[in-house]
C-alpha positions as CSV (number, residue, x, y, z in Angstrom):
1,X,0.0,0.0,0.0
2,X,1.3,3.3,-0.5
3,X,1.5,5.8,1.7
4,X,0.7,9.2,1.4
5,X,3.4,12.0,2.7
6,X,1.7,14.6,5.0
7,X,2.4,17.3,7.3
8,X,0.6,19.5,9.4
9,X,0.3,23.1,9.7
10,X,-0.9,24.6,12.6
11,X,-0.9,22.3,15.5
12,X,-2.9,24.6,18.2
13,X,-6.5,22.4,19.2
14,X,-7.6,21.3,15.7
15,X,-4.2,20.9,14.2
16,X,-2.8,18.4,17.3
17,X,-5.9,16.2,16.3
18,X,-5.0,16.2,12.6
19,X,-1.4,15.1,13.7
20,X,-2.9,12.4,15.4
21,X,-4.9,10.8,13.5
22,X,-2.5,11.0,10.3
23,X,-0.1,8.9,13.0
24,X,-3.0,6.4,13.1
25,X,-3.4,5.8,9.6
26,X,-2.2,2.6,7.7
27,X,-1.3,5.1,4.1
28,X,-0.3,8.0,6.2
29,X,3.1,9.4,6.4
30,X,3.4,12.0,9.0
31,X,6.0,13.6,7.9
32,X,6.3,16.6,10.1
33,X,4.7,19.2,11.9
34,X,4.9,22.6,11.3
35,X,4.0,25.7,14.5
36,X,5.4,29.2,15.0
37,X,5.3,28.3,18.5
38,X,8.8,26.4,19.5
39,X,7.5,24.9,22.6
40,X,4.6,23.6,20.8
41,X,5.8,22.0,17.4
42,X,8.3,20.3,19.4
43,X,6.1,18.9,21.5
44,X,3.1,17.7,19.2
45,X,6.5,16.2,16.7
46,X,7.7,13.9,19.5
47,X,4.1,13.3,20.6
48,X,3.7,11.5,17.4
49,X,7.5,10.7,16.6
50,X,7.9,13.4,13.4
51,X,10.0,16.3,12.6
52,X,8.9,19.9,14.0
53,X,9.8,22.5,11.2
54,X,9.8,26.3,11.7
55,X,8.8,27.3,8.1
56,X,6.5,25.3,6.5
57,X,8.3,26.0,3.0
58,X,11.2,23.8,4.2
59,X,8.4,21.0,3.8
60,X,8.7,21.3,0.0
61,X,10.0,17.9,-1.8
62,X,9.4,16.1,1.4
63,X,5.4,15.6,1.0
64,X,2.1,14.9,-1.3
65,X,-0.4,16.8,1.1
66,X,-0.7,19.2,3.6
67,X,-3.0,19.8,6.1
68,X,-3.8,23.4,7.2
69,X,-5.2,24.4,10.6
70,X,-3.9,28.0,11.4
71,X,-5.9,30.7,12.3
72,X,-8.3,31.7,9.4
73,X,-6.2,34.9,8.3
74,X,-2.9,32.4,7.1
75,X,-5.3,30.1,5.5
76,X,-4.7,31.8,2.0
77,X,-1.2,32.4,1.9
78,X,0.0,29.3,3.0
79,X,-2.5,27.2,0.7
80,X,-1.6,28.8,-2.1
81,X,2.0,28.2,-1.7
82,X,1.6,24.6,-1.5
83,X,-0.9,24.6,-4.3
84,X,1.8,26.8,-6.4
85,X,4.2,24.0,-6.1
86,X,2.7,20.8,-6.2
87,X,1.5,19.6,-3.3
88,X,-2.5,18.6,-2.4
89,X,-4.2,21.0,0.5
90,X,-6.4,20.3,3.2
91,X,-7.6,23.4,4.8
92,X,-9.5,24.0,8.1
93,X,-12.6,25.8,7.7
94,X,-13.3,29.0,7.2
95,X,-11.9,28.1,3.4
96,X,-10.4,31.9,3.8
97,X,-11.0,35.6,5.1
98,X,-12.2,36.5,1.9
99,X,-14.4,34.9,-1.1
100,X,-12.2,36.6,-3.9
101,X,-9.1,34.8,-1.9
102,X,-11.0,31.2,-1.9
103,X,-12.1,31.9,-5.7
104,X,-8.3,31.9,-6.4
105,X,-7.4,28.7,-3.9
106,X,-10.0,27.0,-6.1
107,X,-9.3,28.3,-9.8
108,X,-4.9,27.6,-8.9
109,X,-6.1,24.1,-7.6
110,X,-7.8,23.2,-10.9
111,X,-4.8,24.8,-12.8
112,X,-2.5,22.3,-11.5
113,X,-5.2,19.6,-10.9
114,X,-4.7,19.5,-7.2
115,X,-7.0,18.4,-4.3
116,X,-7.9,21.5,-2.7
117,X,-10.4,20.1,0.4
118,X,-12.2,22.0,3.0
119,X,-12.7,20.9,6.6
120,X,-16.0,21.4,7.2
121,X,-16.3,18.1,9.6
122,X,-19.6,17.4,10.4
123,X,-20.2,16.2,6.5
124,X,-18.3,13.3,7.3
125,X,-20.4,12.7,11.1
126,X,-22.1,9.3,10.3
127,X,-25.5,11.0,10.8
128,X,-25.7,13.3,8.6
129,X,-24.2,11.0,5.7
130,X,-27.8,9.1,6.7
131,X,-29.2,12.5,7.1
132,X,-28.9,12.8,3.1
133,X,-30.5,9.6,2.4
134,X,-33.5,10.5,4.5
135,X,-34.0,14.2,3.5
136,X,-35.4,15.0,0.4
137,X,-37.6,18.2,0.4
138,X,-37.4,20.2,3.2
139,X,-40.0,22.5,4.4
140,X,-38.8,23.8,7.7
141,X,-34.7,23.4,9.2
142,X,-34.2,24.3,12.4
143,X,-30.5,24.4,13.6
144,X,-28.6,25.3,17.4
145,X,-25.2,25.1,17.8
146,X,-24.3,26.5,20.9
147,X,-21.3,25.9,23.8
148,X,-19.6,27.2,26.5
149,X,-17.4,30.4,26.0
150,X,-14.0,28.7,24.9
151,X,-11.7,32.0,25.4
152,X,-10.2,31.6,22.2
153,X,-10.9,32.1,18.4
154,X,-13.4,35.3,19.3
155,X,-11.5,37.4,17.1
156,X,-13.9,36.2,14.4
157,X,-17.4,35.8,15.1
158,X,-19.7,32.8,16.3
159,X,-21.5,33.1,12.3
160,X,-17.4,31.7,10.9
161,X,-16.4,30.1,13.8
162,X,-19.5,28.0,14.9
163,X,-22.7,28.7,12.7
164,X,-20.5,27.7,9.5
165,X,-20.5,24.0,10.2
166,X,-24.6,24.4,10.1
167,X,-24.7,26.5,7.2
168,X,-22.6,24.1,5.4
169,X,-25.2,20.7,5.7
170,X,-28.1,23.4,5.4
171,X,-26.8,24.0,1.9
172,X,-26.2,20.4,1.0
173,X,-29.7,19.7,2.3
174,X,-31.4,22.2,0.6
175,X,-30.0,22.7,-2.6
176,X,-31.3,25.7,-3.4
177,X,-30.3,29.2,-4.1
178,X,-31.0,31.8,-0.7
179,X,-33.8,34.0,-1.9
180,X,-33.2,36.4,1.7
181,X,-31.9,36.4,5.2
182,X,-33.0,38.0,8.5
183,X,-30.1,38.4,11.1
184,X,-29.5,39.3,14.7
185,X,-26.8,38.9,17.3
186,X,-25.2,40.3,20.2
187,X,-21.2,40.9,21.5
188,X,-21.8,39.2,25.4
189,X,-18.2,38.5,25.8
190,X,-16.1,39.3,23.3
191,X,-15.7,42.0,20.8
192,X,-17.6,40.1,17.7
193,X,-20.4,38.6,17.7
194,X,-21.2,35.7,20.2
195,X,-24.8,34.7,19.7
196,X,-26.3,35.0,16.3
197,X,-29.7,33.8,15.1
198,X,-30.3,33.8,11.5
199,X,-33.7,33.0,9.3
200,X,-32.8,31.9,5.7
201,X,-35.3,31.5,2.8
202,X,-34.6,29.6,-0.1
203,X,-36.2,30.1,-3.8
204,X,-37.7,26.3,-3.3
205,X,-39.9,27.4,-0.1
206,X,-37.8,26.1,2.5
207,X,-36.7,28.2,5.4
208,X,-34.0,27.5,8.0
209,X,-33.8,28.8,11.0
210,X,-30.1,28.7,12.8
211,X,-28.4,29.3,16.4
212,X,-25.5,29.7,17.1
213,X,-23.9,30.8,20.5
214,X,-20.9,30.5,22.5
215,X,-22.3,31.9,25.5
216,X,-23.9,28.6,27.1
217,X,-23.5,26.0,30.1
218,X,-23.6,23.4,28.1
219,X,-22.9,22.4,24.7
220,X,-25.9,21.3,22.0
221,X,-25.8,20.8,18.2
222,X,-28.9,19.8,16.8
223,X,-30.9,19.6,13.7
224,X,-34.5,19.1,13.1
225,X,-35.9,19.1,9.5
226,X,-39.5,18.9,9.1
227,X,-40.7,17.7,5.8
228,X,-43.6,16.4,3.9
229,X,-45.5,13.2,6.6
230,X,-42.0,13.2,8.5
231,X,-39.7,14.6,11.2
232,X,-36.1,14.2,11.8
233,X,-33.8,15.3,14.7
234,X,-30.0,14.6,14.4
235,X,-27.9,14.8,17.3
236,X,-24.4,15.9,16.0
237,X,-22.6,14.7,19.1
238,X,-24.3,11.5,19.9
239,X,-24.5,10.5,16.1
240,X,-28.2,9.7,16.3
241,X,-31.1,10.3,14.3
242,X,-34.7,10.3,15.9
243,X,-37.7,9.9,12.9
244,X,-41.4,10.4,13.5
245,X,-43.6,9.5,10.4
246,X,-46.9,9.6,9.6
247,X,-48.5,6.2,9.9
248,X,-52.1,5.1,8.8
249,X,-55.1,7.8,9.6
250,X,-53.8,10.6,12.4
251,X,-51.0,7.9,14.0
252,X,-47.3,8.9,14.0
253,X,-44.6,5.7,13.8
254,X,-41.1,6.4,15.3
255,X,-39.0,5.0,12.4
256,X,-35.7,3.3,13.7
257,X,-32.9,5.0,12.0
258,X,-29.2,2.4,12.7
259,X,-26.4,4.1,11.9
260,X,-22.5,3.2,12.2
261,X,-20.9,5.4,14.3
262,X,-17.6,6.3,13.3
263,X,-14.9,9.3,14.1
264,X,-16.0,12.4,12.0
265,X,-12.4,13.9,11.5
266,X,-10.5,10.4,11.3
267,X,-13.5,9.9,8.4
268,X,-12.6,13.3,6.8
269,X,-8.8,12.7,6.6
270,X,-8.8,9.3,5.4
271,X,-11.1,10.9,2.8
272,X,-7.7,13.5,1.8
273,X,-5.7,10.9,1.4
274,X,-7.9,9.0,-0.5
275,X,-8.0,11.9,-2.7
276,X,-4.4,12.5,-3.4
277,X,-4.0,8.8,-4.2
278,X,-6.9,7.9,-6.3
279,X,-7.1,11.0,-8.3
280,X,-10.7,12.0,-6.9
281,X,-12.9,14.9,-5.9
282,X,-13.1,15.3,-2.2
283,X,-16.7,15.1,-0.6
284,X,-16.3,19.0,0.5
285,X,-14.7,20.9,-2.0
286,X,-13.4,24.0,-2.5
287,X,-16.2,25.1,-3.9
288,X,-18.2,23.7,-0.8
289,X,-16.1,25.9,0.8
290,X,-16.8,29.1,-0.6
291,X,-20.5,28.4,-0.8
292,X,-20.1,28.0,2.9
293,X,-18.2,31.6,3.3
294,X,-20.6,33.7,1.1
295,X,-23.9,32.5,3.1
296,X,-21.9,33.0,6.3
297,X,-20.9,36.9,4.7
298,X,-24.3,37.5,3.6
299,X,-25.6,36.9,7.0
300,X,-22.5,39.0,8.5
301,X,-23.7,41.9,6.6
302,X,-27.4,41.4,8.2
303,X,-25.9,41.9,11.2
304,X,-23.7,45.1,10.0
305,X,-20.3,43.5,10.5
């Protein structure tokens, strides 16, 4: 079997998991990890026995992919190096600060007919891969995501940093272009935005209805999709799916919905590397991506920031 070449940069929360995971893998290589932070890099490399690099161009000639998980603002820069010589990119969600960056990410990754993959996670959660073979014309969406204040990452607000991941499957679900948007939030804690609700309508009728806050006791993502004799409720962190359908006369049937449980992000990586050796189109794209961005900018601008 061969084995795919990777690296890592950005090894803060989400990168460390990345590193870990490629150390798992049967046709991963990790290669090396990559941190402007000395006391981290070297710690996460002999974590999961690799090199710790400084400058992630000194990884050039040394590997096939890379997976980015800096902060949103060195997402462009850095995947466009690696895309400009050669080398397959994973990068963390938000695609990029901007859509006219992302638009260039994609068009340089066709160019060079590279895999340009976005990590928008919770498309690879084992219940809402069943989610899609359930749904199929949705009248009603109703979305919270919400969690304890994490005291990082509230430079950018809770619409990119935690709505996103909603906004994301909404669009999968859907498949329809957003006819308007109502938006309001509030700065409780931070200086940006830490609860936001949002109310989408779509050109096919549908409307979704989304929470996001990260001003809560307890964490909660759930979706519940209400469509034509049925209802569906997905827990994102239990991976389970409650269904209620219409049964004979006035009588509601719970449906049993099994589903295989497996690790969303170990799921989404095995998926890069699948990617870079097979030649293939990754299941979120960069075009997924910006899709992702310019709902989550249009509902920024609702809000007046």
């Amino acid at each position: 079997m061969k084995r795919i070449r990777v690296a890592v940069i950005g090894v803060g929360y989400m990168g460390q998991r990345h590193a870990r995971i490629f150390s798992e893998i049967e046709n991963a290589s990790l290669v090396g990890v990559c941190d402007s932070s000395d006391e981290q890099r070297d710690k996460i490399a002999l974590n999961f026995d690799t090199t710790p690099y400084s400058d992630y161009r000194q990884l050039i000639g040394k590997v096939d992919g890379v997976s980015i998980a800096t902060p949103t603002k060195f997402h462009y820069l850095i995947a466009k190096y690696f895309l400009e010589n050669g080398i397959h990119v994973l990068v963390e969600k938000v695609i990029t600060s901007s859509e006219k960056e992302a638009l260039e990410l994609i068009e340089l990754s066709i160019k060079n007919k590279l895999v340009l993959q976005v990590g928008h996670v919770e498309r690879y959660n084992s219940a809402v891969i069943k989610l899609g073979e359930i749904v199929s014309s949705p009248l009603f969406i109703e979305c919270h995501r919400v969690g304890p204040y994490p005291g990082r990452g509230t430079e950018t607000n809770v619409v990119k940093e935690v709505m996103i991941h909603d906004l994301d499957i909404i669009l999968q679900l859907v498949n329809s272009p957003v006819k308007s948007i109502d938006a309001v939030g509030a700065e409780v804690l931070s200086k940006t935005a830490d609860i936001v609700n949002a109310r989408i309508h779509f050109a096919s009728g549908c409307v979704a209805n989304v929470t996001a806050s990260r001003v809560s006791e307890k964490a909660l993502r759930k979706i519940r999709i209400f469509q034509k004799n049925s209802y569906i409720s997905l827990d994102y962190f239990n991976q389970t799916i409650d269904m209620l359908e219409k049964g004979e006369g006035n009588t509601i049937k719970k449906t049993p919905v099994p589903i295989d449980k497996k690790e969303p992000l170990k799921e989404e990586l095995k998926d890069f590397l699948d990617c870079v050796q097979y030649n293939r189109q990754p299941k979120v794209s960069g075009e997924d991506g910006l899709k992702a961005l310019q709902l989550a900018n249009l509902i920024c601008e609702k809000l007046g920031k």
